[in-house]
N, CA, C and O atoms as a GROMACS GRO file, in nm:
protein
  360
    1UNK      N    1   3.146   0.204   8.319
    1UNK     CA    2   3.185   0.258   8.189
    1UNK      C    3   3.058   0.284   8.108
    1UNK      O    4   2.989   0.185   8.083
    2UNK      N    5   3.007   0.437   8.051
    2UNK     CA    6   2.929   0.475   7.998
    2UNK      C    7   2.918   0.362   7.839
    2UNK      O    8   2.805   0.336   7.797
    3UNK      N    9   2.982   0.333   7.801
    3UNK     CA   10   2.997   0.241   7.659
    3UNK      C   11   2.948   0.109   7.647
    3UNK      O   12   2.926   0.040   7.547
    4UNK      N   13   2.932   0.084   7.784
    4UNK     CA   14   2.866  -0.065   7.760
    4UNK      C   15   2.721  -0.077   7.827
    4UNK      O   16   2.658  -0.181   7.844
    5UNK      N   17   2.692   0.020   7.853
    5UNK     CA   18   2.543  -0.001   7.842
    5UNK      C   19   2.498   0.082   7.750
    5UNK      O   20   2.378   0.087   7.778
    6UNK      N   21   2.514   0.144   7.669
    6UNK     CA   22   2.473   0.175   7.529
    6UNK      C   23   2.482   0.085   7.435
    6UNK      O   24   2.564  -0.006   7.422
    7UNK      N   25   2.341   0.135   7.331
    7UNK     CA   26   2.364   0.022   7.254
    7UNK      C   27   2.407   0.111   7.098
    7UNK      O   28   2.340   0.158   7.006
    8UNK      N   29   2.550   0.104   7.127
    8UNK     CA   30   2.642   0.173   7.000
    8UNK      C   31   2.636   0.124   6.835
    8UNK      O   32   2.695   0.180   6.742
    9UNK      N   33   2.560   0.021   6.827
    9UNK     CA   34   2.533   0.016   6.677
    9UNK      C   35   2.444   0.078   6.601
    9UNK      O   36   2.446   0.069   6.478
   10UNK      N   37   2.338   0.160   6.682
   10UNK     CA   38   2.290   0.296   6.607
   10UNK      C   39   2.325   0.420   6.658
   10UNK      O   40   2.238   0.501   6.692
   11UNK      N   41   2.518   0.455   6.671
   11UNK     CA   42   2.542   0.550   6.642
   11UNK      C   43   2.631   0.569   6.530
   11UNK      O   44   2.745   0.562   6.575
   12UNK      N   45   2.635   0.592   6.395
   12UNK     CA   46   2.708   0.597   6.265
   12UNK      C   47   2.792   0.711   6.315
   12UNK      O   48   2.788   0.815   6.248
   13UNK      N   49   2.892   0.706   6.456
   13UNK     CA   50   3.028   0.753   6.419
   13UNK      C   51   3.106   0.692   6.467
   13UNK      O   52   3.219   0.739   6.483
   14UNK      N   53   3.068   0.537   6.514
   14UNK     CA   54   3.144   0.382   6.582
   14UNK      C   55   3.097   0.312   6.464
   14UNK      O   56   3.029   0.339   6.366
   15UNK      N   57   3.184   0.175   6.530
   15UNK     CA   58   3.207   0.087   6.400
   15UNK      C   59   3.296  -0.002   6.512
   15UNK      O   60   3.393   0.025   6.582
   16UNK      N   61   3.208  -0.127   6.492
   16UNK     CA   62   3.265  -0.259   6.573
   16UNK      C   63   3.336  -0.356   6.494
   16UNK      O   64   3.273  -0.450   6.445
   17UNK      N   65   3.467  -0.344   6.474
   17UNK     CA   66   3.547  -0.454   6.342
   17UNK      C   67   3.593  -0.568   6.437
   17UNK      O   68   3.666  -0.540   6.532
   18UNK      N   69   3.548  -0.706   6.413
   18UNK     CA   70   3.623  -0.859   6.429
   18UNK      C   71   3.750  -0.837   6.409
   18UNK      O   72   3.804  -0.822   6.299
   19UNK      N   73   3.821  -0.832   6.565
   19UNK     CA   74   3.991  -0.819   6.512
   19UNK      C   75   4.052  -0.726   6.507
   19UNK      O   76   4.175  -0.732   6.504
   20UNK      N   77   3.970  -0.583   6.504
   20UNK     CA   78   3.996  -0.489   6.490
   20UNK      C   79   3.963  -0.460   6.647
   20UNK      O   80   3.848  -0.465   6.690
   21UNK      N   81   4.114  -0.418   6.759
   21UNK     CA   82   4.068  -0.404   6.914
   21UNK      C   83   4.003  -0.469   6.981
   21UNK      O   84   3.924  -0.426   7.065
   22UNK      N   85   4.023  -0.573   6.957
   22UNK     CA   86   3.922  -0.690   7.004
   22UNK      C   87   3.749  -0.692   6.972
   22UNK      O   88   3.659  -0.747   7.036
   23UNK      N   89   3.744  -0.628   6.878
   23UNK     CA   90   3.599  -0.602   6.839
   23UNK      C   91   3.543  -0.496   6.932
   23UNK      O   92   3.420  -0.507   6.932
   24UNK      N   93   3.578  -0.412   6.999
   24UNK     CA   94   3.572  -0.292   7.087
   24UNK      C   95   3.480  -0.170   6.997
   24UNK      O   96   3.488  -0.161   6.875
   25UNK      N   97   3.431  -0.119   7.045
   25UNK     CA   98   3.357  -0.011   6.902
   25UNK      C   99   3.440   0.097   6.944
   25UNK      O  100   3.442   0.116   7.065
   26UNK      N  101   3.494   0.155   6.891
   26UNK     CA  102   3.597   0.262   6.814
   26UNK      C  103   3.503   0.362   6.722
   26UNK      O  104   3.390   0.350   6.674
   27UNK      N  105   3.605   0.470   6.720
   27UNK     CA  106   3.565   0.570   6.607
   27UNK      C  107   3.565   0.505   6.514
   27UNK      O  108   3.626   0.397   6.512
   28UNK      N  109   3.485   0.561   6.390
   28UNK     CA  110   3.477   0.512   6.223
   28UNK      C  111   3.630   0.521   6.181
   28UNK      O  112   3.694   0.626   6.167
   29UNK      N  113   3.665   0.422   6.167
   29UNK     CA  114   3.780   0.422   6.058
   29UNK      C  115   3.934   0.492   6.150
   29UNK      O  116   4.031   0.550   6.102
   30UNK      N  117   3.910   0.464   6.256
   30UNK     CA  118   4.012   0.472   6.374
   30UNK      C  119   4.012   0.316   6.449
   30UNK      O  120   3.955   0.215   6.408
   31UNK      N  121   4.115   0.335   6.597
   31UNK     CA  122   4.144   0.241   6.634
   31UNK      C  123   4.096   0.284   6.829
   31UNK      O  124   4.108   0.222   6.934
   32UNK      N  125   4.057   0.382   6.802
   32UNK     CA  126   4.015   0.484   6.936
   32UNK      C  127   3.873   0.401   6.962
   32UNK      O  128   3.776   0.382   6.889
   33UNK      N  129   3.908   0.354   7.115
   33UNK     CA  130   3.772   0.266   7.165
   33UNK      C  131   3.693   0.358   7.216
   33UNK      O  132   3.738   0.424   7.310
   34UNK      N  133   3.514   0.393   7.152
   34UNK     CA  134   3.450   0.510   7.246
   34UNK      C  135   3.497   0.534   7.402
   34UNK      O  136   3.509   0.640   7.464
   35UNK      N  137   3.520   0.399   7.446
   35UNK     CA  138   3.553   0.435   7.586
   35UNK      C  139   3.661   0.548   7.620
   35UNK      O  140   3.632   0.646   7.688
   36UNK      N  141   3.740   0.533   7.587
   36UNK     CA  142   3.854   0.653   7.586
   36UNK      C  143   3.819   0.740   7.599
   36UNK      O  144   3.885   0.811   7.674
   37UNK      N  145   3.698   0.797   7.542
   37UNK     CA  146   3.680   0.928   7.554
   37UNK      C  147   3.584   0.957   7.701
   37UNK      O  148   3.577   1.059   7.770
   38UNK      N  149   3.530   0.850   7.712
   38UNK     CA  150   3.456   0.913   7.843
   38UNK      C  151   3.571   0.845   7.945
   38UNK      O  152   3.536   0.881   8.058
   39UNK      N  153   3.652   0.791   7.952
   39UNK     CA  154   3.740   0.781   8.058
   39UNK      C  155   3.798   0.880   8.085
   39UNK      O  156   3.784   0.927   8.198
   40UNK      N  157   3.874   0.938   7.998
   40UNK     CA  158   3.965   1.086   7.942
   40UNK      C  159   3.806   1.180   8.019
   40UNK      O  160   3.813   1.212   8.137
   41UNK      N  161   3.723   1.203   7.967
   41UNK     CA  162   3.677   1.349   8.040
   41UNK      C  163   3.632   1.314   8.195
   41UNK      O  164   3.608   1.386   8.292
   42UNK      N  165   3.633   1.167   8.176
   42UNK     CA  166   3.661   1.135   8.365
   42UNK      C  167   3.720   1.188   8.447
   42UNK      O  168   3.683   1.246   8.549
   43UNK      N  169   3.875   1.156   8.379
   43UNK     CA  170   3.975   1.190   8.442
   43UNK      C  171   4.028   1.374   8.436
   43UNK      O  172   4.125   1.434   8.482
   44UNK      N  173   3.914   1.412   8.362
   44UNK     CA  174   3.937   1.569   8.352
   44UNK      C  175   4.038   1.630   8.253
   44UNK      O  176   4.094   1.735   8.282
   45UNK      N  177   4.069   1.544   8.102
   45UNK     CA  178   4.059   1.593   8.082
   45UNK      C  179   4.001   1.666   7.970
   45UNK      O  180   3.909   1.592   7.938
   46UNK      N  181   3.997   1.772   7.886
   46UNK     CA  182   3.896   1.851   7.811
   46UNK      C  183   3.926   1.776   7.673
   46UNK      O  184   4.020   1.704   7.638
   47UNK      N  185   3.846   1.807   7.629
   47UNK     CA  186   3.784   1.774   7.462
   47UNK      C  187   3.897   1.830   7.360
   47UNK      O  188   3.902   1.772   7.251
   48UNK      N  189   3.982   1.928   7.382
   48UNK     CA  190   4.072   1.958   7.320
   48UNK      C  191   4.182   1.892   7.353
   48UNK      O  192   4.264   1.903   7.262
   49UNK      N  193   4.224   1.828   7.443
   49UNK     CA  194   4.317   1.744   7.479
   49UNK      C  195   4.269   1.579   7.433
   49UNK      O  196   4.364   1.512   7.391
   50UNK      N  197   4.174   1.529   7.435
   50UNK     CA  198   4.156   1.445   7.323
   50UNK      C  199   4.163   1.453   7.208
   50UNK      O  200   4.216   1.363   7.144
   51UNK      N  201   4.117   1.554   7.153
   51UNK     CA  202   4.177   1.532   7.009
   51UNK      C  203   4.282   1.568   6.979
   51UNK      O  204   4.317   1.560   6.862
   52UNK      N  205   4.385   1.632   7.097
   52UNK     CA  206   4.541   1.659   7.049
   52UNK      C  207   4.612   1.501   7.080
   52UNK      O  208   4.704   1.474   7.002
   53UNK      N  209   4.587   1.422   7.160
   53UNK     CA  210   4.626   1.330   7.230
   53UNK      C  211   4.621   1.227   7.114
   53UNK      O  212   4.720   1.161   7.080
   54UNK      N  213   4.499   1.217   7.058
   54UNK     CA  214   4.462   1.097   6.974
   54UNK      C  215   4.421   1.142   6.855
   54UNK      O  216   4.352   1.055   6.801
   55UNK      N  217   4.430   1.213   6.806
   55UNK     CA  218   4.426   1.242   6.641
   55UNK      C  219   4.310   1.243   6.636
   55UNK      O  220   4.281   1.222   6.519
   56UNK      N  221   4.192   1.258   6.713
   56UNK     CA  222   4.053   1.280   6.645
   56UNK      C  223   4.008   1.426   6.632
   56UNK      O  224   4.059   1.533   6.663
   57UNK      N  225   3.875   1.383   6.568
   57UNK     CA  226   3.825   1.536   6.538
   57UNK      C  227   3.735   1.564   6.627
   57UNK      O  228   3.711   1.473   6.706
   58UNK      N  229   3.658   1.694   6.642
   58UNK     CA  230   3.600   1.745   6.735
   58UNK      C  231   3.409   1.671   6.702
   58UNK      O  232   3.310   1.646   6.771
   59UNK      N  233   3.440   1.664   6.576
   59UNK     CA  234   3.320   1.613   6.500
   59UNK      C  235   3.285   1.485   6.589
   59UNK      O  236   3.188   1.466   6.663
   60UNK      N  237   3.388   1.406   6.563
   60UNK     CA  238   3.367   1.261   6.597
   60UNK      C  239   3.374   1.250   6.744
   60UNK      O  240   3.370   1.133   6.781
   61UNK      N  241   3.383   1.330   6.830
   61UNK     CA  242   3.388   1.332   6.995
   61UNK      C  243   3.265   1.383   6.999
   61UNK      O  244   3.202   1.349   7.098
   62UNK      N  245   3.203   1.462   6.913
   62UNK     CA  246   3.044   1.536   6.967
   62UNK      C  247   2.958   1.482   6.975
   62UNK      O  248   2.875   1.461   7.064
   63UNK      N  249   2.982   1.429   6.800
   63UNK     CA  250   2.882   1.250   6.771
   63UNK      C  251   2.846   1.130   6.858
   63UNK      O  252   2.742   1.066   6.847
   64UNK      N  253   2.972   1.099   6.968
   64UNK     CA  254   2.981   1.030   7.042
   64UNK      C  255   2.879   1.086   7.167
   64UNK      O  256   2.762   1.057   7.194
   65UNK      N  257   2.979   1.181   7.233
   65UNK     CA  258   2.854   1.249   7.386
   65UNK      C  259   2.712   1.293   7.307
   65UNK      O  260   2.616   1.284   7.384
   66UNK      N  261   2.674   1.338   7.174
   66UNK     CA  262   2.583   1.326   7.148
   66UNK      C  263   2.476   1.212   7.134
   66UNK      O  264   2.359   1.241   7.155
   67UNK      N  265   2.509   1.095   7.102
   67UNK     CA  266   2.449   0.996   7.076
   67UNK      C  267   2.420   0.902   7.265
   67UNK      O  268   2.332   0.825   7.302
   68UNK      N  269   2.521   0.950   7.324
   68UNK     CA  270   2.474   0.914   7.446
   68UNK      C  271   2.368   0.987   7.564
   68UNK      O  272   2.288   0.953   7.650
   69UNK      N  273   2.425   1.106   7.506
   69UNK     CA  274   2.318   1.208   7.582
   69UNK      C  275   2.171   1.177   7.541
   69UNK      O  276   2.086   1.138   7.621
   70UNK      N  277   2.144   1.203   7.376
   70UNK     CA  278   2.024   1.140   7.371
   70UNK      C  279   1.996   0.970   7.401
   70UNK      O  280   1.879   0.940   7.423
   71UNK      N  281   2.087   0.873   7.403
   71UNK     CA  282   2.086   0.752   7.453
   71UNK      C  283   1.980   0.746   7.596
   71UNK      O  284   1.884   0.671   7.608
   72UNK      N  285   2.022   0.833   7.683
   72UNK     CA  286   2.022   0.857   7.827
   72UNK      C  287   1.895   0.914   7.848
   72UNK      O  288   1.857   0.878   7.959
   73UNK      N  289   1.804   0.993   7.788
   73UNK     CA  290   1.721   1.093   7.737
   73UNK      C  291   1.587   0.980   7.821
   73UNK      O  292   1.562   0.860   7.805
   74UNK      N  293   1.536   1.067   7.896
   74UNK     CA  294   1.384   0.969   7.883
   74UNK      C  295   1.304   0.985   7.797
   74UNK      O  296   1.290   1.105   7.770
   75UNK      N  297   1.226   0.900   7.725
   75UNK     CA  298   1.155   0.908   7.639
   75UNK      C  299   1.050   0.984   7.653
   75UNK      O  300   0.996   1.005   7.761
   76UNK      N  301   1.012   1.034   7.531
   76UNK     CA  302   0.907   1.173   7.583
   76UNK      C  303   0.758   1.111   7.659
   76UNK      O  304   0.698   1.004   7.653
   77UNK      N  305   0.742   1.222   7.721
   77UNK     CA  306   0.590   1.205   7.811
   77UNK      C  307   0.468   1.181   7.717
   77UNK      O  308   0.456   1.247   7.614
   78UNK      N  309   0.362   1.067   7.763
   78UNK     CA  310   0.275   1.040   7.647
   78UNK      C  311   0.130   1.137   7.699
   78UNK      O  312   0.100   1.133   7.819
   79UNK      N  313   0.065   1.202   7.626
   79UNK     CA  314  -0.013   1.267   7.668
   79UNK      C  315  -0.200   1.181   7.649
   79UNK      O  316  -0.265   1.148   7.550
   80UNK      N  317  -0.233   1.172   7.813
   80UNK     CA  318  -0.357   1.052   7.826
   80UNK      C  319  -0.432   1.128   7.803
   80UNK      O  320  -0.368   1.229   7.834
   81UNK      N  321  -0.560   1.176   7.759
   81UNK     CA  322  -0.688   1.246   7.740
   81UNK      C  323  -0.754   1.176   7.856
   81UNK      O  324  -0.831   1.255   7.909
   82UNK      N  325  -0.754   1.020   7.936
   82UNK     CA  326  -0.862   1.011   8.000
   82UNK      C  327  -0.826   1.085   8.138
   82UNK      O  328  -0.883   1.184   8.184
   83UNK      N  329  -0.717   1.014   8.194
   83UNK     CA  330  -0.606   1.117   8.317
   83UNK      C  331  -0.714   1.267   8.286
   83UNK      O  332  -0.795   1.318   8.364
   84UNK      N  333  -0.677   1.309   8.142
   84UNK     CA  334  -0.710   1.466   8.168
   84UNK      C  335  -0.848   1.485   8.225
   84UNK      O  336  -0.877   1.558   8.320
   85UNK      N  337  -0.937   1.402   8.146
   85UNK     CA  338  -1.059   1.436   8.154
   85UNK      C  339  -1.118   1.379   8.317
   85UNK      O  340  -1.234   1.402   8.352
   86UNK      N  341  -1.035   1.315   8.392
   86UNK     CA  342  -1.093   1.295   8.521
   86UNK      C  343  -1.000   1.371   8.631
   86UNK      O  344  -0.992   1.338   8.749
   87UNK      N  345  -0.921   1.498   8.559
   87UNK     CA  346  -0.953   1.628   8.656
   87UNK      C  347  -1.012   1.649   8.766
   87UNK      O  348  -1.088   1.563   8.811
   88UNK      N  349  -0.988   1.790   8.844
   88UNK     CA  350  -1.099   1.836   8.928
   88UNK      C  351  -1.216   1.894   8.853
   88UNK      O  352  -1.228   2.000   8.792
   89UNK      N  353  -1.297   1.799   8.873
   89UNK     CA  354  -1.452   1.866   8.879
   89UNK      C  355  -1.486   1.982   8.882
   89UNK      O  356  -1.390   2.029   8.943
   90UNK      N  357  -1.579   2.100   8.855
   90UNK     CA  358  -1.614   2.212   8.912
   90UNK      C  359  -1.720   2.255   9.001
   90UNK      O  360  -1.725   2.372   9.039
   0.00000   0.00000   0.00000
């Protein structure tokens, strides 16, 4: 499950409530566990059928694969000057 190896408390469109789904992180101010949604496009199906299914918005599903996509992202390449400078020779 894509949701639990993310670390979902710096994405501001979840929200982990005590009690609320067993403390599950959910949409903001819903009861929809992020997981749902990547199970649902698991199982095929589309982004418009989640939010007909479960009352969300398209906003709050983008926020989500957005925040994981960059989650997933390798961190950018660091650029060495010494690497460069011991090149081929001329």
């Amino acid at each position: 499950m894509a949701s639990a190896m993310l670390d979902w408390s710096h994405c501001p469109a979840v929200e982990s409530v005590p009690g609320r789904v067993s403390g599950a992180w959910v949409l903001r101010d819903t009861r929809m566990p992020v997981s749902v949604i990547f199970e649902n496009l698991e199982y095929g199906s589309s982004i418009e059928e989640i939010i007909e299914n479960y009352g969300v918005t398209r906003d709050q599903i983008q926020a989500v694969l957005s925040f994981a996509a960059q989650s997933a992202a390798p961190p950018p390449a660091s650029f060495d000057a010494a690497k460069q400078a011991d090149a081929h020779n001329i």
